[in-house]
Predicted model as a PDB file, atoms N, CA, C, CB and O in Angstrom, pLDDT in the B-factor column:
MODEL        1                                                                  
ATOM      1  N   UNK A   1      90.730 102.345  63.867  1.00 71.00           N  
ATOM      2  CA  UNK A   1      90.435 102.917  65.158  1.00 71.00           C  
ATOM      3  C   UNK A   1      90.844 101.976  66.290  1.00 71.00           C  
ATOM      4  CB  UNK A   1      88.961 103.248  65.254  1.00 71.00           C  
ATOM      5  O   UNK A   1      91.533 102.476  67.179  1.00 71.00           O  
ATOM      6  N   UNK A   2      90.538 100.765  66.376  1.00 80.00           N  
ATOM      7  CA  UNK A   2      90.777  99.777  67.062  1.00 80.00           C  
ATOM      8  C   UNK A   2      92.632  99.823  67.159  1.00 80.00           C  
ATOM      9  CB  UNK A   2      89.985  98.463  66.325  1.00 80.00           C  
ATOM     10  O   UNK A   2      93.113  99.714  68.287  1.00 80.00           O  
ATOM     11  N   UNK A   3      93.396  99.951  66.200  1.00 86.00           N  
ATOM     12  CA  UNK A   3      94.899  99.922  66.690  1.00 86.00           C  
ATOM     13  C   UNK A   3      95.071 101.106  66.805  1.00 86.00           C  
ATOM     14  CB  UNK A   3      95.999  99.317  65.867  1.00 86.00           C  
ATOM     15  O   UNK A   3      96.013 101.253  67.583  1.00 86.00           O  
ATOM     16  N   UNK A   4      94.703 102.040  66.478  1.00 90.00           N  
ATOM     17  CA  UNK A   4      94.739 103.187  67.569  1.00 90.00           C  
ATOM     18  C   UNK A   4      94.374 103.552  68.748  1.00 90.00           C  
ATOM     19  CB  UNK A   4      94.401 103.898  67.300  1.00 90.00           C  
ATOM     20  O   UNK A   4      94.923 104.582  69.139  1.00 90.00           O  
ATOM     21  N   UNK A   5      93.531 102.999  69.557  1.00 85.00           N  
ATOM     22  CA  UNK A   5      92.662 102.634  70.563  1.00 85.00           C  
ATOM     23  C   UNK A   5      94.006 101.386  71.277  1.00 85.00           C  
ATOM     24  CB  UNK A   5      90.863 101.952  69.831  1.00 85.00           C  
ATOM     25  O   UNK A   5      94.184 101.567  72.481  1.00 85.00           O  
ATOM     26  N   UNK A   6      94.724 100.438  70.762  1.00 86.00           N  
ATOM     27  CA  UNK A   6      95.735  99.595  71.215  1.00 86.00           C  
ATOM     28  C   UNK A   6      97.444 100.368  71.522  1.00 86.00           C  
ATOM     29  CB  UNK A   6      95.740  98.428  70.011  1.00 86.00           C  
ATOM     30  O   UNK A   6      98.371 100.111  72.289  1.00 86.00           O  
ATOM     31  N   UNK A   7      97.209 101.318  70.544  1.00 91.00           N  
ATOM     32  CA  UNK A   7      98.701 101.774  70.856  1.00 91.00           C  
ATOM     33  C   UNK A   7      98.578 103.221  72.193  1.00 91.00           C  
ATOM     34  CB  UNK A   7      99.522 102.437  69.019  1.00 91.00           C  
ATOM     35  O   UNK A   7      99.547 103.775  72.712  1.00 91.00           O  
ATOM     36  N   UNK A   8      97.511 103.442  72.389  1.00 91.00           N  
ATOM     37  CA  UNK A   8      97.393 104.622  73.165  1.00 91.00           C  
ATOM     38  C   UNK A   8      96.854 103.569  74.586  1.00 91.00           C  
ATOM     39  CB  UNK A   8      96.164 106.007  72.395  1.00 91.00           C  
ATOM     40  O   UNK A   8      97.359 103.974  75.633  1.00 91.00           O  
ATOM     41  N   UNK A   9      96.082 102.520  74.740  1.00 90.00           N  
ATOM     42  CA  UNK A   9      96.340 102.099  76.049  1.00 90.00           C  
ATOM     43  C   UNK A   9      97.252 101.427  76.327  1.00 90.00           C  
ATOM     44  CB  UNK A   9      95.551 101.570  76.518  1.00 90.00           C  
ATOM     45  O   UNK A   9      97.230 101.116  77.518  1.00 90.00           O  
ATOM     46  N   UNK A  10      98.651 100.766  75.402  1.00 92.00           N  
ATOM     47  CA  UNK A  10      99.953 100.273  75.719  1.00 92.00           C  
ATOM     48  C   UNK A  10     101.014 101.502  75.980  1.00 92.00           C  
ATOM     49  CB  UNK A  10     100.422  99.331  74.520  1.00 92.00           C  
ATOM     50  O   UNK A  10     102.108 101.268  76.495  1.00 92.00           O  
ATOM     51  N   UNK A  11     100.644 102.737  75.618  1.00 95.00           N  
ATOM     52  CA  UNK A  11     101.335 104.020  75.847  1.00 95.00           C  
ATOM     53  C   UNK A  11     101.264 104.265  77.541  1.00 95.00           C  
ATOM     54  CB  UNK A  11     100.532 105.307  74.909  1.00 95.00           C  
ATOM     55  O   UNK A  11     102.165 104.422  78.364  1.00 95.00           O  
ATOM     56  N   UNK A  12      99.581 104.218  77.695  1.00 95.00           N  
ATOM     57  CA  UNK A  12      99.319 104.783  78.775  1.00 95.00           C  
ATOM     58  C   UNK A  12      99.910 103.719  80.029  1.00 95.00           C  
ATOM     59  CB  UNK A  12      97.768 105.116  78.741  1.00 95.00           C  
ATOM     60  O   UNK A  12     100.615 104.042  80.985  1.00 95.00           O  
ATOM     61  N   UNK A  13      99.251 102.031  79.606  1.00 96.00           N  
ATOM     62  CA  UNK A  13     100.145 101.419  80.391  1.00 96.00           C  
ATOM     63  C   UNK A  13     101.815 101.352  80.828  1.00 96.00           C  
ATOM     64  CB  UNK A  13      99.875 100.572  80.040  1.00 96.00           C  
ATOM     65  O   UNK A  13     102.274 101.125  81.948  1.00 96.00           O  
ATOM     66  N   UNK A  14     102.543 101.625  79.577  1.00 96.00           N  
ATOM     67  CA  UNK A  14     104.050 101.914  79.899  1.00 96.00           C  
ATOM     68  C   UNK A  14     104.078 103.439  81.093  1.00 96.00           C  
ATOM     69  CB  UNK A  14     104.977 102.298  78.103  1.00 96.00           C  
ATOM     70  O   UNK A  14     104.884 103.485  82.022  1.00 96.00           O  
ATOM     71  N   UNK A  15     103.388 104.199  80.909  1.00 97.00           N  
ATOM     72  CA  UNK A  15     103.791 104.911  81.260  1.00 97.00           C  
ATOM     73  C   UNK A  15     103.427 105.155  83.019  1.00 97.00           C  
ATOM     74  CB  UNK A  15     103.538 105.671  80.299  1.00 97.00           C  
ATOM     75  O   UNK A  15     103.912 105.901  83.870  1.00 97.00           O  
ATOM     76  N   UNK A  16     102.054 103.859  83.048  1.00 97.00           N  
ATOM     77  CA  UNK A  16     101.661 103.960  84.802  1.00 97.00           C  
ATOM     78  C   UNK A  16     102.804 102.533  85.506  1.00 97.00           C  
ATOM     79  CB  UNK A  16      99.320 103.460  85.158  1.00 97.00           C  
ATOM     80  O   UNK A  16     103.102 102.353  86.687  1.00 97.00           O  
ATOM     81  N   UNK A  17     103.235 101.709  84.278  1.00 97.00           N  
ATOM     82  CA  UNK A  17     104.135 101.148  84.985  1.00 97.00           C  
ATOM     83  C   UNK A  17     105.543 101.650  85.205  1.00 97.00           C  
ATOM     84  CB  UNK A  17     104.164 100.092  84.543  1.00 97.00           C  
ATOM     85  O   UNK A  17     106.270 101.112  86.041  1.00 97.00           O  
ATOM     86  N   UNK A  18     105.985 102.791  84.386  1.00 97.00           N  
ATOM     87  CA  UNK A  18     106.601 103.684  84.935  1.00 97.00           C  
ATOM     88  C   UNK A  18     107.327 104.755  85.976  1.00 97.00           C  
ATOM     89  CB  UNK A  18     106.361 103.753  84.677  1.00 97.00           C  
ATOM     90  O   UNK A  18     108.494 105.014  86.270  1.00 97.00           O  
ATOM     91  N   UNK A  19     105.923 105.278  86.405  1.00 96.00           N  
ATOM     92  CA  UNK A  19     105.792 105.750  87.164  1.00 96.00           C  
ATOM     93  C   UNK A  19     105.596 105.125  88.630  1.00 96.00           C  
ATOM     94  CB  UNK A  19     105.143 106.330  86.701  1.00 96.00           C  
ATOM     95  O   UNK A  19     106.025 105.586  89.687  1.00 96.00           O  
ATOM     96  N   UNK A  20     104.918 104.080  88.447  1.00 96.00           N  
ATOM     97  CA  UNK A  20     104.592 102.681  89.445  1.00 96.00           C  
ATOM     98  C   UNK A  20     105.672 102.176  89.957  1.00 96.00           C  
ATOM     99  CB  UNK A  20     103.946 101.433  88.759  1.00 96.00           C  
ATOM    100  O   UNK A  20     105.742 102.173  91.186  1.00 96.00           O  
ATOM    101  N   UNK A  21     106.499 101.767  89.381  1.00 96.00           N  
ATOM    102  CA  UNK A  21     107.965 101.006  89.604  1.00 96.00           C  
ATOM    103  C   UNK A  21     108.805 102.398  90.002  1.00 96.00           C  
ATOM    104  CB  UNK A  21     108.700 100.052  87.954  1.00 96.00           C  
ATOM    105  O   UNK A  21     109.607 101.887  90.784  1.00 96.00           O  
ATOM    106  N   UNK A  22     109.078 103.515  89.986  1.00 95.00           N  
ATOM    107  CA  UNK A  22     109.893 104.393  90.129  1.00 95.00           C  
ATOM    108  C   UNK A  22     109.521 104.924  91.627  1.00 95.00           C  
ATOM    109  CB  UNK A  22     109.834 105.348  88.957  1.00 95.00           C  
ATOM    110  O   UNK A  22     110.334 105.354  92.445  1.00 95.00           O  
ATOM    111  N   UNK A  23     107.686 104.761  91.857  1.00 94.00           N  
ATOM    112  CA  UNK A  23     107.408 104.882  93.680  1.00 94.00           C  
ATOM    113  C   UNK A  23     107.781 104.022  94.297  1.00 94.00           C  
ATOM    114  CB  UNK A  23     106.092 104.920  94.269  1.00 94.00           C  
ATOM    115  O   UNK A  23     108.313 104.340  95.361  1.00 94.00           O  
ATOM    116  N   UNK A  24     107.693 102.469  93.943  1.00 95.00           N  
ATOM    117  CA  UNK A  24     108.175 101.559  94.458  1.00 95.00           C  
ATOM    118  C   UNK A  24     109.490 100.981  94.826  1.00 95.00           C  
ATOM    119  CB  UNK A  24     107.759 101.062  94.016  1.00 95.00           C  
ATOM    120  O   UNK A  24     109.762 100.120  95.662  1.00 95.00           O  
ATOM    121  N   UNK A  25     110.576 101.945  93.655  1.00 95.00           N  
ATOM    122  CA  UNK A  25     112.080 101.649  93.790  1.00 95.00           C  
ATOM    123  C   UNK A  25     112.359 102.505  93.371  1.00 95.00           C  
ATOM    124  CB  UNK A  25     112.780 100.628  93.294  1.00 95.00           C  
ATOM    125  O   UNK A  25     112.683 102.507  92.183  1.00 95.00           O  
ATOM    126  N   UNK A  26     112.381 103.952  94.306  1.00 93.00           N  
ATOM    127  CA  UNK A  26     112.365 105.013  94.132  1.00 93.00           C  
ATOM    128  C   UNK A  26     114.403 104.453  94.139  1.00 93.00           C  
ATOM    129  CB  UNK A  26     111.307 106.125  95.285  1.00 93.00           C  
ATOM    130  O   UNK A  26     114.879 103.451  94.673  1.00 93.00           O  
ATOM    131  N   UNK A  27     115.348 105.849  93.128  1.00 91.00           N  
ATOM    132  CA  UNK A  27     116.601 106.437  92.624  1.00 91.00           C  
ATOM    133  C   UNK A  27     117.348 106.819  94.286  1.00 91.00           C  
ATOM    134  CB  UNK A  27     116.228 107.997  91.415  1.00 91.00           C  
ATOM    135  O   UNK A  27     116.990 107.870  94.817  1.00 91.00           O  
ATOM    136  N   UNK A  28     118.176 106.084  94.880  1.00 89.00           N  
ATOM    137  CA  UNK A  28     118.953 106.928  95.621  1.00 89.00           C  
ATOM    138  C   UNK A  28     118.723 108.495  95.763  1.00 89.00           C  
ATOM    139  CB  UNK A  28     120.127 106.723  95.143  1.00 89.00           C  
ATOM    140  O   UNK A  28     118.158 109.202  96.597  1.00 89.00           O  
ATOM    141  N   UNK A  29     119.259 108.672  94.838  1.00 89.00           N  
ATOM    142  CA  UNK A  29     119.031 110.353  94.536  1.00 89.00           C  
ATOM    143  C   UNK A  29     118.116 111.444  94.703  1.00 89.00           C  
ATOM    144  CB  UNK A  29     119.041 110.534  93.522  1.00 89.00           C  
ATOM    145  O   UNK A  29     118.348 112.642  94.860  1.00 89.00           O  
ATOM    146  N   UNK A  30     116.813 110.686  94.630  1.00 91.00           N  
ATOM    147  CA  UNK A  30     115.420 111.496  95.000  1.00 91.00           C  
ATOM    148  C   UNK A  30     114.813 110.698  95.716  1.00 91.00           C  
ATOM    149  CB  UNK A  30     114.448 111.938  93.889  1.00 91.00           C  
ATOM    150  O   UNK A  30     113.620 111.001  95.756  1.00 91.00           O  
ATOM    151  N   UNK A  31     115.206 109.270  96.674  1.00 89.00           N  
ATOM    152  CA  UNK A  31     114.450 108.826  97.571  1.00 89.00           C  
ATOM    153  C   UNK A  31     114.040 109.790  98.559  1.00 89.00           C  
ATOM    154  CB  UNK A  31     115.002 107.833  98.078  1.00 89.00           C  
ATOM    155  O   UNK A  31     112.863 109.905  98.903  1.00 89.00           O  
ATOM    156  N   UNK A  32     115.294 110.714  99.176  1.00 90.00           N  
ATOM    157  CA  UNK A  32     114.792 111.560 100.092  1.00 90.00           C  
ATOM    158  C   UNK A  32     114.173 112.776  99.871  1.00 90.00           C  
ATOM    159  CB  UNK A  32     115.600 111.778 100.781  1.00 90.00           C  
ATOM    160  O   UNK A  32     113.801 113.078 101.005  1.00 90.00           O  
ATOM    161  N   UNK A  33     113.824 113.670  99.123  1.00 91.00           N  
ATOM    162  CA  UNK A  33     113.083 113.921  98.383  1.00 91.00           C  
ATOM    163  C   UNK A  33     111.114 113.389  98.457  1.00 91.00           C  
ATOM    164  CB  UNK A  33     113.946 113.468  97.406  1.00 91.00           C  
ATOM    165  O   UNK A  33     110.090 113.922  98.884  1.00 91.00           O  
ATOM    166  N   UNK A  34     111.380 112.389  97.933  1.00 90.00           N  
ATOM    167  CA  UNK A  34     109.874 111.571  98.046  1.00 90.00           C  
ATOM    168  C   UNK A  34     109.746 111.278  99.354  1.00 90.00           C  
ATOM    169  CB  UNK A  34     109.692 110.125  97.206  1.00 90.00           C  
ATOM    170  O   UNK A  34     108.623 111.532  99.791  1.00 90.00           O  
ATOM    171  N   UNK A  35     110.644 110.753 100.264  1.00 89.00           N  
ATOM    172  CA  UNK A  35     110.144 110.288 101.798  1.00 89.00           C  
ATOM    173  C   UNK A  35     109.712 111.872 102.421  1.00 89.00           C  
ATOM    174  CB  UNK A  35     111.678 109.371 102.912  1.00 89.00           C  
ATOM    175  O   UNK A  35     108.991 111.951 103.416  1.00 89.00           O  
ATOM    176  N   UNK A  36     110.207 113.035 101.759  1.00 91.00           N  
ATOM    177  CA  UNK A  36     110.046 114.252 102.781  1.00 91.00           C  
ATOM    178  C   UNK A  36     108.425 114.691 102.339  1.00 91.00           C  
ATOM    179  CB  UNK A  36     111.405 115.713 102.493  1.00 91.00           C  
ATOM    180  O   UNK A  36     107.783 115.423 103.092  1.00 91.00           O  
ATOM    181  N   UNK A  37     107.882 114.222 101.167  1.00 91.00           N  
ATOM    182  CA  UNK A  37     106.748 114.775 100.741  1.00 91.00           C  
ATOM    183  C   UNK A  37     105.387 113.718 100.978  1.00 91.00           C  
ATOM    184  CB  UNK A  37     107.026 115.165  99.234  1.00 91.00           C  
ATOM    185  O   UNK A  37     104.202 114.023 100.848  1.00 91.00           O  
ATOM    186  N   UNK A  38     105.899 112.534 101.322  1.00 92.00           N  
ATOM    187  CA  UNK A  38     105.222 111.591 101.678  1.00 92.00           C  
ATOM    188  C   UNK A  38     105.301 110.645 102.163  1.00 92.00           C  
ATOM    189  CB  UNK A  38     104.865 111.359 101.201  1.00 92.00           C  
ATOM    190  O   UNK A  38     106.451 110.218 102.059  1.00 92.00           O  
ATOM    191  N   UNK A  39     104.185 109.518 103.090  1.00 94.00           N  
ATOM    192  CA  UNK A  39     104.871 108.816 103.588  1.00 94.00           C  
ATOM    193  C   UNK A  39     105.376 107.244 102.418  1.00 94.00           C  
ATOM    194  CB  UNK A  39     104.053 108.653 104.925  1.00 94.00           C  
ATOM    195  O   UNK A  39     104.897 106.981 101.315  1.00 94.00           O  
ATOM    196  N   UNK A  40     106.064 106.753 102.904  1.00 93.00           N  
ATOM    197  CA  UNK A  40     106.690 105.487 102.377  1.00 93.00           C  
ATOM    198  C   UNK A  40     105.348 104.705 102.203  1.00 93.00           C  
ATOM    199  CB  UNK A  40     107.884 104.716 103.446  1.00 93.00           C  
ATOM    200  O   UNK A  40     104.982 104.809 101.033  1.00 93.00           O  
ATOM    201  N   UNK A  41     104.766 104.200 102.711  1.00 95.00           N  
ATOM    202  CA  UNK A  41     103.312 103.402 102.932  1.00 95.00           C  
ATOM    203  C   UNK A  41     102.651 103.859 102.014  1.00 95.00           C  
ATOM    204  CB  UNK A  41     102.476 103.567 104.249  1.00 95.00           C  
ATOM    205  O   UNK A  41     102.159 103.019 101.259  1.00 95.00           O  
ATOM    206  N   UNK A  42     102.387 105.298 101.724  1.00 96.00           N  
ATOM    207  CA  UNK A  42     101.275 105.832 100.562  1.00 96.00           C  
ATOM    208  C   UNK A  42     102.099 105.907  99.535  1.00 96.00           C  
ATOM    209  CB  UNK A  42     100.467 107.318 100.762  1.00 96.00           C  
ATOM    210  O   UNK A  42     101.521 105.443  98.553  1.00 96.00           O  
ATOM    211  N   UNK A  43     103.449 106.359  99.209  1.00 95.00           N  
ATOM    212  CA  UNK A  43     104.288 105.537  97.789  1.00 95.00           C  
ATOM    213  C   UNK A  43     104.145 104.221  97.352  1.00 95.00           C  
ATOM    214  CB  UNK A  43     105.722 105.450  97.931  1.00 95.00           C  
ATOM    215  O   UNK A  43     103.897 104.037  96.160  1.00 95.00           O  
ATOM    216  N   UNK A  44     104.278 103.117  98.237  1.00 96.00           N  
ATOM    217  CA  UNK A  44     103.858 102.154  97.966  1.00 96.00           C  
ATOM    218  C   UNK A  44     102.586 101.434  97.610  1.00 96.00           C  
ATOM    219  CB  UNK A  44     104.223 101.883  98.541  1.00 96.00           C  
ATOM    220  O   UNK A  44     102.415 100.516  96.808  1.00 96.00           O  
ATOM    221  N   UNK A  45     101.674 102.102  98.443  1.00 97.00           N  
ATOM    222  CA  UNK A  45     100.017 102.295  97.814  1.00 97.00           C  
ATOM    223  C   UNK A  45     100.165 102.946  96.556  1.00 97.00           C  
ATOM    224  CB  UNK A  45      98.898 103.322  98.782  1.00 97.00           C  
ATOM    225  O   UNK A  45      99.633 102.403  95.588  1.00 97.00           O  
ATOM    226  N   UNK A  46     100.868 104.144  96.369  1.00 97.00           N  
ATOM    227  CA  UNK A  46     100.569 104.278  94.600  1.00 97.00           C  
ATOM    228  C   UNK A  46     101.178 103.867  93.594  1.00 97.00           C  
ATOM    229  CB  UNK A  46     100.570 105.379  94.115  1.00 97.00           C  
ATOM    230  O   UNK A  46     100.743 103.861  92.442  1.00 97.00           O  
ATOM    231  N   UNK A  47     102.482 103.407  94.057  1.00 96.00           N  
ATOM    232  CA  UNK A  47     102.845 102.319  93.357  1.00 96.00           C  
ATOM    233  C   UNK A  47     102.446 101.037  92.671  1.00 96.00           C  
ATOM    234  CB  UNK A  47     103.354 102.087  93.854  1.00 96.00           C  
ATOM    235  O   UNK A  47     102.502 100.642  91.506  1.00 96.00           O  
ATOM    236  N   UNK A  48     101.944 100.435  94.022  1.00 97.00           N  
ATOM    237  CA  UNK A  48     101.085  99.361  93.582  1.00 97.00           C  
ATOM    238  C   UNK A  48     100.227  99.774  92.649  1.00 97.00           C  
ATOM    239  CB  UNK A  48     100.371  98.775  94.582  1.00 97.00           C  
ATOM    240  O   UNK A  48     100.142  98.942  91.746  1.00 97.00           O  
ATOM    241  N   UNK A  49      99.396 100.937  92.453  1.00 97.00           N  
ATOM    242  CA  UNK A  49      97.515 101.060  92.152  1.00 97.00           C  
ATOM    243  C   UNK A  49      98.387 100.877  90.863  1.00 97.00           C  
ATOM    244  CB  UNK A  49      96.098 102.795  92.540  1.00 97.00           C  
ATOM    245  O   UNK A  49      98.335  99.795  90.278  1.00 97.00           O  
ATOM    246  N   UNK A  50      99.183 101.880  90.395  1.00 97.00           N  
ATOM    247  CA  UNK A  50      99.328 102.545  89.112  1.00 97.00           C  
ATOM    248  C   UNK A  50     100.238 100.883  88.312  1.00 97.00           C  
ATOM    249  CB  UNK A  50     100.472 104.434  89.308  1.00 97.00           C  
ATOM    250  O   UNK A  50     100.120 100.557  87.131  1.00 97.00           O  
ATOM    251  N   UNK A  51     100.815 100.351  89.046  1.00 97.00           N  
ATOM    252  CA  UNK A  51     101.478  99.006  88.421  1.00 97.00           C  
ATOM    253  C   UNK A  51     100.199  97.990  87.665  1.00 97.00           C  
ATOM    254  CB  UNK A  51     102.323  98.033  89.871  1.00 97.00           C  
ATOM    255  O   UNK A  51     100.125  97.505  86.536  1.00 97.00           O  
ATOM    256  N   UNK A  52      98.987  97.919  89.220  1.00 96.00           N  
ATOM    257  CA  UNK A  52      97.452  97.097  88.604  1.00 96.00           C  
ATOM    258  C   UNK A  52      97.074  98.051  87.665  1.00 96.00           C  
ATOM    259  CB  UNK A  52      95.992  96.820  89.797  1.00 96.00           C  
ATOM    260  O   UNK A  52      96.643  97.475  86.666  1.00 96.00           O  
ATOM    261  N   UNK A  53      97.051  99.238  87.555  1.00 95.00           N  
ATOM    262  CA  UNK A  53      96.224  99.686  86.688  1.00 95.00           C  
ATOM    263  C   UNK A  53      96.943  99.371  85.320  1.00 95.00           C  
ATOM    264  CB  UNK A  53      95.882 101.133  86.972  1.00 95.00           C  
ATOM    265  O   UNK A  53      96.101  98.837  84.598  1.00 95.00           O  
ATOM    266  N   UNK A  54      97.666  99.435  84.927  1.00 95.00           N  
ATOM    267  CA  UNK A  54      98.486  98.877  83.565  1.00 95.00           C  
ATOM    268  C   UNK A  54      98.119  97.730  83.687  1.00 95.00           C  
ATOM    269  CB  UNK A  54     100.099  98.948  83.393  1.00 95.00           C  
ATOM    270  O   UNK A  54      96.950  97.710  83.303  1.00 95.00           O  
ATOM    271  N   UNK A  55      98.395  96.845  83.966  1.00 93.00           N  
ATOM    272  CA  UNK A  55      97.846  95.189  84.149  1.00 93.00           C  
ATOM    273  C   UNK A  55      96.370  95.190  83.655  1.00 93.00           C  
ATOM    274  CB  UNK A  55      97.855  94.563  85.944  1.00 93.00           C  
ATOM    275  O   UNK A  55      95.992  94.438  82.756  1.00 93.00           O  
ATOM    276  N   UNK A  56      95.607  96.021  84.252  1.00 90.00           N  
ATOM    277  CA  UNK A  56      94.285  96.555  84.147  1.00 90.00           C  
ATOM    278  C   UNK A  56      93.690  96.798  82.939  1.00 90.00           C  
ATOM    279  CB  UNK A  56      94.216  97.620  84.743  1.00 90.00           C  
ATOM    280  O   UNK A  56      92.701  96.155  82.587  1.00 90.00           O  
ATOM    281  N   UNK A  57      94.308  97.878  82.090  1.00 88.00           N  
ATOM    282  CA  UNK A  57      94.341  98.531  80.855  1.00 88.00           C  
ATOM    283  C   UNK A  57      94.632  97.168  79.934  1.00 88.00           C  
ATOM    284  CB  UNK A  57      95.533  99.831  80.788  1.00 88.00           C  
ATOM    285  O   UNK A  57      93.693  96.922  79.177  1.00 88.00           O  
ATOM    286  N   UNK A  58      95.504  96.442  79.871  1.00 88.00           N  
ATOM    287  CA  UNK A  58      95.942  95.786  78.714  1.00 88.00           C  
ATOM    288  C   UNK A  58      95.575  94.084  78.819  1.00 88.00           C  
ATOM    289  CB  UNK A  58      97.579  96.114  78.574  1.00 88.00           C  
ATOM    290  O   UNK A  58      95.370  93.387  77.826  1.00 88.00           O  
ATOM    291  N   UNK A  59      95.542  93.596  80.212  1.00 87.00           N  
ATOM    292  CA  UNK A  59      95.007  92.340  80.493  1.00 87.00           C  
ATOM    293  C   UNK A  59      93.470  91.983  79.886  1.00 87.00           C  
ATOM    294  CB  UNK A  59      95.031  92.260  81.995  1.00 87.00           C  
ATOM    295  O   UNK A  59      93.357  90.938  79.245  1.00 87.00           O  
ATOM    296  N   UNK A  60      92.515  92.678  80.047  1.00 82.00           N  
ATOM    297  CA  UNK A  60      91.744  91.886  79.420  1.00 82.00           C  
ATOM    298  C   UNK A  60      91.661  91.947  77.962  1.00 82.00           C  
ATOM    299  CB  UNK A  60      90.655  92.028  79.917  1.00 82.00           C  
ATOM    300  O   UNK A  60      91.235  90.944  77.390  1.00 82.00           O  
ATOM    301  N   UNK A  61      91.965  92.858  77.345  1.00 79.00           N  
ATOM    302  CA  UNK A  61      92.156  92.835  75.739  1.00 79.00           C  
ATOM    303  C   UNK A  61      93.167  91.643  75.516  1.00 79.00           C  
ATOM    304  CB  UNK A  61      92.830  94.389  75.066  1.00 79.00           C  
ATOM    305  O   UNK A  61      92.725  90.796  74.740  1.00 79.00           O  
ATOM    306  N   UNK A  62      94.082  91.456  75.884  1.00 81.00           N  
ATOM    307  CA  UNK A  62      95.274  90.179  75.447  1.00 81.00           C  
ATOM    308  C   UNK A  62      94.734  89.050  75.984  1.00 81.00           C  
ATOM    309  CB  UNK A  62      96.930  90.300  76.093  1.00 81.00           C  
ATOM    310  O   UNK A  62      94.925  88.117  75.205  1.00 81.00           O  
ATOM    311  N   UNK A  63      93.999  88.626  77.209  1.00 83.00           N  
ATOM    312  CA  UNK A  63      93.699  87.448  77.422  1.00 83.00           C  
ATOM    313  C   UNK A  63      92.269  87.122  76.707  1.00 83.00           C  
ATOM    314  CB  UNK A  63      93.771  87.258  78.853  1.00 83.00           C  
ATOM    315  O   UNK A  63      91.957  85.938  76.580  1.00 83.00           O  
ATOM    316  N   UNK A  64      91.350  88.196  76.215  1.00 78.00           N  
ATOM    317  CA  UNK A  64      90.029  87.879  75.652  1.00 78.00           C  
ATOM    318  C   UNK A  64      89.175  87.923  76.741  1.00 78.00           C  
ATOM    319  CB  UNK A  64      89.927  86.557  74.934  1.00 78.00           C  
ATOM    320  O   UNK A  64      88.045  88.019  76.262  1.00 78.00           O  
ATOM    321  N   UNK A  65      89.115  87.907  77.837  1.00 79.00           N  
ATOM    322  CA  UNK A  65      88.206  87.573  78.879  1.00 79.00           C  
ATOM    323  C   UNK A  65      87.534  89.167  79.387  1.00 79.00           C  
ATOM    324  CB  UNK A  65      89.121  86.659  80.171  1.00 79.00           C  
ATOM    325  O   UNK A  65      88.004  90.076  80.072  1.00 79.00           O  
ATOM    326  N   UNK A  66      86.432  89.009  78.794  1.00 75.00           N  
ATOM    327  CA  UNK A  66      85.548  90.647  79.189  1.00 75.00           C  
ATOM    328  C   UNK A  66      86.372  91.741  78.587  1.00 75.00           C  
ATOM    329  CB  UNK A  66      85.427  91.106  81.090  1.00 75.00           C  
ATOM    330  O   UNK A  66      86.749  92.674  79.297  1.00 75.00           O  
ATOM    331  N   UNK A  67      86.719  91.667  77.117  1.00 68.00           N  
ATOM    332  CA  UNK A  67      87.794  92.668  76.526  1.00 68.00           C  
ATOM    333  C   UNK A  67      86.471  93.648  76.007  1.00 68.00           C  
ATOM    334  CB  UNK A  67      89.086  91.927  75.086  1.00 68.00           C  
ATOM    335  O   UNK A  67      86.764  94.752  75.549  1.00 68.00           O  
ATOM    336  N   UNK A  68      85.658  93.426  76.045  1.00 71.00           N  
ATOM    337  CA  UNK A  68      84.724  94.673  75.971  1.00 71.00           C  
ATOM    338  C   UNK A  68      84.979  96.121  76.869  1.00 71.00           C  
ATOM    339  CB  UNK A  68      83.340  94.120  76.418  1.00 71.00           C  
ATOM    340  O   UNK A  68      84.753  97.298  76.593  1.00 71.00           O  
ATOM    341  N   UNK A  69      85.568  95.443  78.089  1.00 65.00           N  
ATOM    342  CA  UNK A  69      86.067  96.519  79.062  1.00 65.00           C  
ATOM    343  C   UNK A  69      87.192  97.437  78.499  1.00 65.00           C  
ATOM    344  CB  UNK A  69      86.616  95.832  80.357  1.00 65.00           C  
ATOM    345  O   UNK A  69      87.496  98.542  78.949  1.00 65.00           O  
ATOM    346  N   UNK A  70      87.883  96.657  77.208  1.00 60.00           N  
ATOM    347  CA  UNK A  70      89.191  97.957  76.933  1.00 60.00           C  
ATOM    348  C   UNK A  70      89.199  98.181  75.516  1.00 60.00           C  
ATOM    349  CB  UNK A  70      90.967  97.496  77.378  1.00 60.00           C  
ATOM    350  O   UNK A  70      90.194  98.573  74.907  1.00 60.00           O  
ATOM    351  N   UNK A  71      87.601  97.821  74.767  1.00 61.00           N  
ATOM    352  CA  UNK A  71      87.303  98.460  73.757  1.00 61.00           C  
ATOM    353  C   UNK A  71      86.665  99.629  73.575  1.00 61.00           C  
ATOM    354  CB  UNK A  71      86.860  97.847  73.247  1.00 61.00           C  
ATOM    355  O   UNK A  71      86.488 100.065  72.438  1.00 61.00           O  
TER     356      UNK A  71                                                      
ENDMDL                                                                          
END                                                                             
């Protein structure tokens, strides 16, 4: 249960740093697109959250420190 419980919050983390890095350095191609639906400032606010939140998810299990939080 426990490495199942590890491969589904390294899933979930790939996938908010994903999404995180793609608001933050948004594609030529669909920058304008995203600037028309929102502002630049709140992309970058969710950029950021969703980048900490992966950091979030997998940091305290790998460093040991309060890994109770991502058991």
């Amino acid at each position: 249960m426990n490495r199942l419980l590890w491969v589904l919050q390294v899933l979930l983390a790939l996938a908010f740093v994903a999404h995180g890095l793609m608001l933050l350095f948004p594609p030529a191609s669909i920058a304008e697109q995203m600037n028309a639906s929102m502002s630049r400032e709140f992309q970058v606010f969710l950029g950021a959250a969703e980048v900490l939140a992966a950091v979030g998810l997998t940091l305290p299990g790998i460093t040991g420190i309060q890994a109770w939080w991502t058991q």
